[in-house]
N, C-alpha and C positions, 0 to 999 in steps of 0.2 A: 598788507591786507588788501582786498578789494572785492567788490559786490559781483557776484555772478549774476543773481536774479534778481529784477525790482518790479513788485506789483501794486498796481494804486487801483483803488475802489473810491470813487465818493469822491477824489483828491481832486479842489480846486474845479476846473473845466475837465478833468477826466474821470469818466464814467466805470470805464472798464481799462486797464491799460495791464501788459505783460511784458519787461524787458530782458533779455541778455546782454552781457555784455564781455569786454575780453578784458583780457588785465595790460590796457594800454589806453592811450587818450583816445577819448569818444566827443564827437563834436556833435551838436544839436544845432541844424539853421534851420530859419525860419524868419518868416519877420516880428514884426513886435506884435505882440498881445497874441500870440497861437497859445502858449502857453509852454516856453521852452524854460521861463524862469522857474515855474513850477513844478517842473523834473528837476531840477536843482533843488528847491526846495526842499521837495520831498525828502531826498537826500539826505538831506540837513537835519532835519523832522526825524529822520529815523533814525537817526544818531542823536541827537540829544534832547529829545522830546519835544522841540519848542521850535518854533520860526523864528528865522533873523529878519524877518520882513515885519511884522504882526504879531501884539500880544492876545489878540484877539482868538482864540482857538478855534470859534465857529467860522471863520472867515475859509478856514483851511477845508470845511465841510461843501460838496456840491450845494447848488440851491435846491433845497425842496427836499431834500435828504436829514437823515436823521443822524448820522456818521460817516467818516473819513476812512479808512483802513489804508496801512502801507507794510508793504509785507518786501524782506530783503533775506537773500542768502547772503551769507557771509563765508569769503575762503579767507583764513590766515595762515602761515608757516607750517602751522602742527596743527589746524582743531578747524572745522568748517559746522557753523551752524546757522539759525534762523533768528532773524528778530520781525517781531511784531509790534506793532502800534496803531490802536481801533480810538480816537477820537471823537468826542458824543459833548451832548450837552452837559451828561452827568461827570464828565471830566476823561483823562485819559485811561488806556489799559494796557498795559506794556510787556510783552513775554518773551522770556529768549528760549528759542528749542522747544515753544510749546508752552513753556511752564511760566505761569504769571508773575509777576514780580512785588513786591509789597509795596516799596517804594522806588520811584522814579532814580534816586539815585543810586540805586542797584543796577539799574537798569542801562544809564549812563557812561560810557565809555567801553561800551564792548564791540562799537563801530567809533572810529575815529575820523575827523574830518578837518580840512581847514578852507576856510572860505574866502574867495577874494571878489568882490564884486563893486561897482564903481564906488559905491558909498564908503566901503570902505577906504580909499581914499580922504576920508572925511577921518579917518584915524588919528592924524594927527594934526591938524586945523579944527575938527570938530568940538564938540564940547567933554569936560571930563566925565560924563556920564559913559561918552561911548568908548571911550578908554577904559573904564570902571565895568563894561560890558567884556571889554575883549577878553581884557586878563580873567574874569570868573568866567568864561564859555573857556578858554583854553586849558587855564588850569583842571576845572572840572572835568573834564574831558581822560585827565589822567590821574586824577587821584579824589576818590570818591569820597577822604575823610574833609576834605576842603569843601565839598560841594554840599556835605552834612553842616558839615561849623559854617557854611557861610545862609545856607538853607533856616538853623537857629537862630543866628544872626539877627537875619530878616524878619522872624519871628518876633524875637523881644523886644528890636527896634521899634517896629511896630506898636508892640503893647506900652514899651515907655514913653514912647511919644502920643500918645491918646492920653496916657495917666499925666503925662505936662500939660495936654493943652486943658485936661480938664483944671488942673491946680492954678493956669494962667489966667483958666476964665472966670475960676470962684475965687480968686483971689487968696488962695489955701496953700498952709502947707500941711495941714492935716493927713497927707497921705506919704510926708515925708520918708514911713519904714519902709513902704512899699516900693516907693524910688530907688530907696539902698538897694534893696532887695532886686529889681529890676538892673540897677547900674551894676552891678556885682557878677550878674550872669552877663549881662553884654561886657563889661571888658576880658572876661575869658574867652568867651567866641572872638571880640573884636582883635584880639592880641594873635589868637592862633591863624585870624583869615590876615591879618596883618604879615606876620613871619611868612606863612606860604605866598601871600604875594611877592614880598621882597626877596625870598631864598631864586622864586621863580622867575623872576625877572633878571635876577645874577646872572642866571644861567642862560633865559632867551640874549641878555645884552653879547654873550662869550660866540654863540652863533650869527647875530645879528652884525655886528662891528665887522668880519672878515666877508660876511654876503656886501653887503653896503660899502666894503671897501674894494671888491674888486665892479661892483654895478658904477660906481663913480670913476674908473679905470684909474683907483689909485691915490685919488687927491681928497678924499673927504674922509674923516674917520667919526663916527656915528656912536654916540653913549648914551642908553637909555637910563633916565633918572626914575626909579617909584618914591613921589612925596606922598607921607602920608602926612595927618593932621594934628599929628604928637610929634615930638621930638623923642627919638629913639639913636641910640648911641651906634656904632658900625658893628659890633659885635651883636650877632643877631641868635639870643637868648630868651627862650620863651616868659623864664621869670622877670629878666629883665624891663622885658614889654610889657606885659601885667604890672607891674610895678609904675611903669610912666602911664599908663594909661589910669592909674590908680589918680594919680600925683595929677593929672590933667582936670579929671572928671572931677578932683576936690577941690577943684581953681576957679571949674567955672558952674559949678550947683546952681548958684542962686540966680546966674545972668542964663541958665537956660531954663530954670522956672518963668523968669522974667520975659523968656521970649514966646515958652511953649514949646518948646521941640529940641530934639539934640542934636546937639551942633559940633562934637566933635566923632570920627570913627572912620570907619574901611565907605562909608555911603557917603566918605565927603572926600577923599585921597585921591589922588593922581597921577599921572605919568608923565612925564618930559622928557623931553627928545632933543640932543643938540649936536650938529656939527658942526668939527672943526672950532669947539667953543662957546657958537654961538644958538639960540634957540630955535629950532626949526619951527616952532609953531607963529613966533613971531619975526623973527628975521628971515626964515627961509625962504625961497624963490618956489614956484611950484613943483620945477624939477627937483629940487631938493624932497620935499615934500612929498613927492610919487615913488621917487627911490627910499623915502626913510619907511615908507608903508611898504612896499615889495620886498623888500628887506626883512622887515618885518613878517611879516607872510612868508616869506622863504623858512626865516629861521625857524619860524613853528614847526613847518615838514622834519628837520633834523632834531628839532627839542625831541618832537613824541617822538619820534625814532629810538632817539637816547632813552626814554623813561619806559616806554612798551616794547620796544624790537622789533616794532612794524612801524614800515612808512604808513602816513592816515591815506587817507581820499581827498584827492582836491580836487575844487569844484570851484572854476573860473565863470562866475554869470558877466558876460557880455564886457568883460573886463580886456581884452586884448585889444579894443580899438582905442579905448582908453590911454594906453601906452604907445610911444615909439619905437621907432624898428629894433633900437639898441636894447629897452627894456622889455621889449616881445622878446627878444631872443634868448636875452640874459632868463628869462623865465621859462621857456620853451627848452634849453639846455639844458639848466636844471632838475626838470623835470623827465627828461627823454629817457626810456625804459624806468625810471627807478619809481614811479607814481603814478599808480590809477588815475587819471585825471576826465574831469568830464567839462566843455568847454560850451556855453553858447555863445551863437554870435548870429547877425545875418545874412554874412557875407566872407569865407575866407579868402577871398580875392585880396589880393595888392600883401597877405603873408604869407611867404616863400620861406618852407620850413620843414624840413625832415620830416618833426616831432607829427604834424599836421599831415602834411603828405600817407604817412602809414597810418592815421588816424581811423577809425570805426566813426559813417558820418550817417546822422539820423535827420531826416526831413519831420517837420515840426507842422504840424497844419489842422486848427480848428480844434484841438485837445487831442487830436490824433497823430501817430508815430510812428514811421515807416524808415526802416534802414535802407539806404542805399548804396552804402559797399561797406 
C-alpha cells in the first residue's frame, strides 16, 4: 500500500498544505523546528487516529483555529480509496470514502504504518509502559477485535478502580457485588487482550530472531519474552486464561481493596528482550540495544505483510543519524523498492545509498513544502 495524496488544513504549523507522492522513499530536509516531524506525524494521525508524540488532541490543532483536518488517498493491490480525519474540540471525525465511521476502531487499520523515530530506541531500555504502547498500536493496526477488547478493557479498568479507591477510602465493603460484577467482566476482556498479545508476539519473535540475526552478522540470537502478571501455562487457551485470571484475582481481593486499585492485568504486563541469554534491557550494551529495536521495527514490516498482504508505510522521523553506517544500510536494503518510506532528516550528506539517491527530496521551510527532484 501507499499514499498517493496527503492534505493538511489546520495541521500543527501548516495552514494549507497539498502532497504527492510516488511509491518509493521520500525524504523531507530541513532543519529542526520547520516542521518536517509533523508531516510524519500526520501520517501517523491518519492511520491510527492518535499521535505518538501527544495525548493531547488540541495540540495537533493550528493556533487560533477551531480544527485540524488530514485528508489521504490511499492506493492498495486491488482497491484505492480515501481516508479523512477533522480533529476539533468536540473530539474526532473519521471517514473512509466519504462515509463516516461510528467508531474510531472501524476506522483503524485501513492505512497501515510502522514508526521508527529516536524515542523509539527507548523500546527497550524505556519503561513497561512504552512497550505496553508498542504492542496495542501494532496489534491494533491489524486486527480490529483486539483494539475493541482492549478499548473495553480500558473501560471497566477504569470504573473498578474508582469503585476501589472508593471502598479504600470509606473503609467498605459494602459494594462487594458490584466488584464481582466488575472483576468478572474485566477478566474476559483481560484474558482475550492477554492471548492476542502473546499469540502476537510468537509470531513478531519468528521475524525478529532471523532480522537481528543477520544485523549482528551472525553472533547474537535475539528472543522476545511477553510477561504477563498471571501465571498462564504454554498452551495458549482462551479458557485456560480465564480460568487463571479467575484463580489470581480470588488470591488477591482483599489486598487490592486494601490498596485501592487493581493491581494485576494486560496495564501491568510486559516485554523482555534477551540475547544470547542474557537480558538486553539490563545487561545489554547500546549496540545491542539499537539493533534489538531495528530488528524490531523491521520485523513489524513483514508481520503486517503476513496478516494484510500489503507491506504498511514507514516513516523514519530523523532516525538515520541515529544509527551507524552498518545499521543505516542494513535498513536502507531492507527497505529498497519493497516500502513506501518517508524519511526526515537535515542533512543526507556523509549517507551514500542507492535507496537515498533515487529518493523523491522535499525542502521543509517555515510549515512550507517544496519538492525538489
Amino acid at each position: 500500500m501507499h499514499i498517493e495524496k496527503l492534505q493538511l488544513r489546520n495541521y500543527r504549523n501548516y495552514k494549507e498544505q497539498s502532497l504527492e507522492f510516488e511509491n518509493k522513499v521520500n525524504v523531507f530536509l530541513g532543519e529542526n523546528a520547520q516542521g518536517k516531524t509533523n508531516v510524519m506525524e500526520s501520517i501517523y494521525v491518519l492511520a491510527m487516529a492518535r499521535s505518538y508524540r501527544t495525548a493531547k488532541d488540541k495540540e495537533l490543532i493550528s493556533w487560533d483555529e477551531e480544527y485540524a483536518k488530514i485528508e489521504g488517498s490511499i492506493k492498495k493491490r486491488n482497491s484505492s480509496f480515501d481516508l479523512s480525519l477533522v480533529i476539533s474540540q468536540k473530539g474526532k471525525k473519521a471517514k473512509i470514502s466519504r462515509i463516516e465511521q461510528r467508531r474510531l476502531t472501524d476506522y483503524v487499520g485501513h492505512l497501515n504504518v510502522v514508526m521508527f523515530a529516536p524515542e523509539d530506541l527507548n523500546l527497550v531500555k524505556g519503561s513497561p509502559q512504552v512497550r505496553r504502547r508498542f504492542i496495542d498500536m501494532e496489534i491494533g493496526q491489524v486486527n480490529a477485535v483486539y483494539l475493541n477488547d482492549l478499548s473495553v478493557y480500558q473501560k471497566i479498568l477504569s470504573q473498578r478502580n474508582s469503585l476501589l479507591r472508593e471502598m479504600y477510602r470509606n473503609k467498605s465493603q459494602q459494594n462487594m457485588t458490584m466488584l464481582e460484577i466488575l472483576t468478572e467482566q474485566l477478566i474476559d476482556k483481560a484474558a482475550r487482550v492477554t492471548l492476542k498479545r502473546m499469540k502476537y508476539m510468537e509470531k513478531l519473535q519468528s521475524w525478529a530472531e532471523p532480522i537481528h540475526h543477520g544485523i549482528s552478522r551472525g553472533l547474537e540470537t535475539l528472543k522476545i519474552h511477553y510477561k504477563p502478571t498471571i501465571e498462564v501455562c504454554d498452551e495458549l487457551d482462551l479458557s485456560k486464561m480465564i480460568e487463571a485470571f479467575h484463580l489470581k484475582f480470588g488470591k488477591i481481593k482483599e489486598k487490592e481493596i486494601d490498596r485501592g486499585t487493581s493491581l494485576f492485568g494486560p496495564h501491568r504486563d510486559d516485554l523482555l528482550f534477551s540475547v544470547n541469554g542474557k537480558d538486553v534491557q539490563t545487561f545489554g550494551s547500546q549496540g545491542q540495544q539499537r539493533t534489538t529495536a531495528l530488528s524490531l521495527k523491521l520485523a513489524e514490516i513483514d508481520l503486517i505483510h503476513s496478516e494484510v498482504g500489503e507491506y504498511p508505510i514507514l516513516l523514519l522521523d530523523d532516525v538515520l543519524s541515529e544509527l551507524d553506517d552498518f545499521r543505516q544500510s542494513h535498513l536502507l536494503n531492507t527497505i529498497q523498492g519493497k516500502v513506501q518510506t518517508f524519511v526526515t532528516t537535515t542533512s543526507v550528506e556523509g549517507i551514500h545509498h542507492e535507496t537515498l539517491e533515487k529518493a523523491a527530496t522535499y525542502k521543509v521551510h517555515a510549515g512550507s513544502i517544496e519538492r525538489l527532484k
